[in-house]
C-alpha positions in Angstrom: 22.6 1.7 21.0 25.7 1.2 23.3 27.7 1.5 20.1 26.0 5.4 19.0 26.3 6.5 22.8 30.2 5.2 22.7 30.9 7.3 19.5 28.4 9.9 20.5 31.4 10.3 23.3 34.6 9.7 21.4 33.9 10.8 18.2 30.6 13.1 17.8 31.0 14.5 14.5 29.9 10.8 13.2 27.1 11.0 15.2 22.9 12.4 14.7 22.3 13.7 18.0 18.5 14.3 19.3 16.8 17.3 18.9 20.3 18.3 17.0 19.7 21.8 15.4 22.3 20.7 12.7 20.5 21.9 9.0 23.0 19.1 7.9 21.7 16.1 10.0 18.7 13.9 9.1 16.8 15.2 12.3 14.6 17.4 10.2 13.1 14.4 9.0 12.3 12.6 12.3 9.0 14.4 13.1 7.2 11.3 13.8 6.1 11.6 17.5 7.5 7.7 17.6 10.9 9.1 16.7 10.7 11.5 19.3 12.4 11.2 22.6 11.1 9.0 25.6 10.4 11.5 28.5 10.9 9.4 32.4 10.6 11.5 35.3 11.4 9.8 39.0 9.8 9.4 42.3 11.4 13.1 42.6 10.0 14.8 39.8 13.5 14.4 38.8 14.4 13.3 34.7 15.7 10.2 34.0 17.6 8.9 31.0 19.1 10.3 27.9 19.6 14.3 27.4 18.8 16.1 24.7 21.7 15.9 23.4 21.8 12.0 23.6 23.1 10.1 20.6 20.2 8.2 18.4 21.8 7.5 14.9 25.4 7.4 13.5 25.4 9.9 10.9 28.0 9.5 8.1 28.0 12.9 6.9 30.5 13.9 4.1 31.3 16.9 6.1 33.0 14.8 8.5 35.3 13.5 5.8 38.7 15.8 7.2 38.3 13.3 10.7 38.4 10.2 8.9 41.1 7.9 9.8 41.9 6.8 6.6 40.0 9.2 4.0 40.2 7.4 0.9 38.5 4.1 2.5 35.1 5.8 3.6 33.8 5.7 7.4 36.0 2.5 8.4 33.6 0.3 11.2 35.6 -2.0 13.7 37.1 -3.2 16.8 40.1 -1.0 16.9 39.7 3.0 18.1 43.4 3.7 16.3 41.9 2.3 12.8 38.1 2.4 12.8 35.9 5.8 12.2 32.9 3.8 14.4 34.2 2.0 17.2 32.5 -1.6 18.2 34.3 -2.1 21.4 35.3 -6.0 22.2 32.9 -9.0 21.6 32.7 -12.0 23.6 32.8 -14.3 20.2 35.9 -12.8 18.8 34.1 -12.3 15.8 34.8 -8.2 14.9 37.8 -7.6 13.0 39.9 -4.6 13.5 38.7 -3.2 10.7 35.6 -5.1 10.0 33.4 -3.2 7.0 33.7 0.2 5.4 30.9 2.2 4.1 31.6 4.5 1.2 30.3 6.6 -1.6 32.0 5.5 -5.2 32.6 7.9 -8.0 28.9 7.9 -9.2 27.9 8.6 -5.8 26.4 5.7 -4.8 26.2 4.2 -0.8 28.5 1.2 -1.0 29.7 -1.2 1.6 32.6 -3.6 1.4 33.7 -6.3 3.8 37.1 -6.1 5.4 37.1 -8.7 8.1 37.7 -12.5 8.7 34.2 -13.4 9.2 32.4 -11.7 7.0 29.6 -9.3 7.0 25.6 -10.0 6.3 24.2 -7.1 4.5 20.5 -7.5 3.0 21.1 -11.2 4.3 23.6 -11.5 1.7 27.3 -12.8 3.1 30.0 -10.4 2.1 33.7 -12.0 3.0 36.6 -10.4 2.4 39.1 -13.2 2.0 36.9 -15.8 0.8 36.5 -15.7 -3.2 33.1 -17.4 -3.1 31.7 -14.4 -1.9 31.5 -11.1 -3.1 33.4 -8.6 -1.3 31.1 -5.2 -1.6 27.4 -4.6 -2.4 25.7 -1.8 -3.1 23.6 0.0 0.0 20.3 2.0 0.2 17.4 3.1 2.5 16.2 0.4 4.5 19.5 -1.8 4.0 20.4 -3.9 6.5 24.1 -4.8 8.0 24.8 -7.2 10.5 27.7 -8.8 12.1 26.7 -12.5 13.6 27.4 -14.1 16.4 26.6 -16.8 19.1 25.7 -14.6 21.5 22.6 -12.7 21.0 24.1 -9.9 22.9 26.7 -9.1 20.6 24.8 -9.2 17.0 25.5 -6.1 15.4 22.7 -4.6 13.7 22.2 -1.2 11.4 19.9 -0.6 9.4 20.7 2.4 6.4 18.4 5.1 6.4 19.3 7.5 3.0 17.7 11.6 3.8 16.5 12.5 0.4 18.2 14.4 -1.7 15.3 15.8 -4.4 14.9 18.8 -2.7 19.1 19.7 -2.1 20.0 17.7 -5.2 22.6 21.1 -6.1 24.1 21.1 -2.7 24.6 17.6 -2.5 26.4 17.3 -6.0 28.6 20.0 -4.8 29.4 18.0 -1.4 30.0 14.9 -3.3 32.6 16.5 -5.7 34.4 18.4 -2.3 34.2 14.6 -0.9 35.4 12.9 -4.2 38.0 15.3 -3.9 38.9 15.4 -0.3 39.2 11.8 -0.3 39.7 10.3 -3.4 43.3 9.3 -4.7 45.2 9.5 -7.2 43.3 9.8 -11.1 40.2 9.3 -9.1 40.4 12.6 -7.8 39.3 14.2 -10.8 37.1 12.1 -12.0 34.6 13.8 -9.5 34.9 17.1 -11.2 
């Protein structure tokens, strides 16, 4: 959460906010009442905690593609604000790389994830290490995916987990976004390979 509310600050266009009215965001599809927001009132009658307009999700949208750092990588995740799209601040293991993992839509437009760091990143308890050829490097994400970045303090595992909106019932408008983004981002012959 510290990680959403610090990006919910710095960079908010990566970012699902509660109670967003955003037709683009995945809020429209958080009705549950266990999704909804926690409501604390003090001693004074007084609110307590998280606004409205608090953070709850990242939200990689593809409309956010012109803010990326580096566009034809994807939303970059790491330690460093001057290289990373989603910023993990410093960890007490030294274990988050500068650029530790990248999340990114290929030419077929599928969710893919690929490991940049030193120490590797566990998605769908699968190790993905960049600079170690035993392991593969990207995999393949999805709803209900899970990323994590270890460590030996409980305090500073990193832990997402990939929720996908569906896209049956805007299949036209998201073919049309994923040839802008293909475009926007893409280098090179790749470019048109989206068209």
């Amino acid at each position: 959460m510290k990680i959403v509310e610090n990006t919910a600050e710095t960079r908010p266009e990566h970012v699902l906010f509660r109670n967003s009215l955003d037709p683009d965001s995945m809020n429209a599809s958080l009705t549950d009442i266990e999704e909804q927001e926690t409501i604390i009132i003090n001693g004074n009658g007084e609110r307590v905690g998280q606004s409205s307009r608090a953070g709850a999700d990242l939200a990689l949208r593809m409309s956010s593609a012109h803010t990326l750092r580096f566009k034809d990588l994807g939303f970059i995740f790491g330690r460093n604000p001057n290289s990373a799209d989603i910023v993990f601040g410093q960890d007490s293991g030294k274990r988050i790389s500068n650029q530790h993992f990248r999340i990114y839509l290929n030419l077929d437009g599928i969710l893919m994830i690929e490991d940049l760091s030193t120490n590797g990143t566990i998605v769908d308890d699968q190790l993905l290490k960049h600079k170690d050829k035993r392991f593969s490097r990207t995999r393949m994400c999805g709803s209900g995916s899970i990323i994590c970045i270890q460590s030996s303090n409980d305090a500073d595992m990193i832990k997402f987990v990939v929720r996908v909106p569906s896209r049956v019932s805007h299949i036209d408008r998201f073919r049309a976004n994923l040839r802008e983004f293909i475009a926007d981002c893409a280098k090179g012959d790749d470019k048109h390979k989206g068209q």
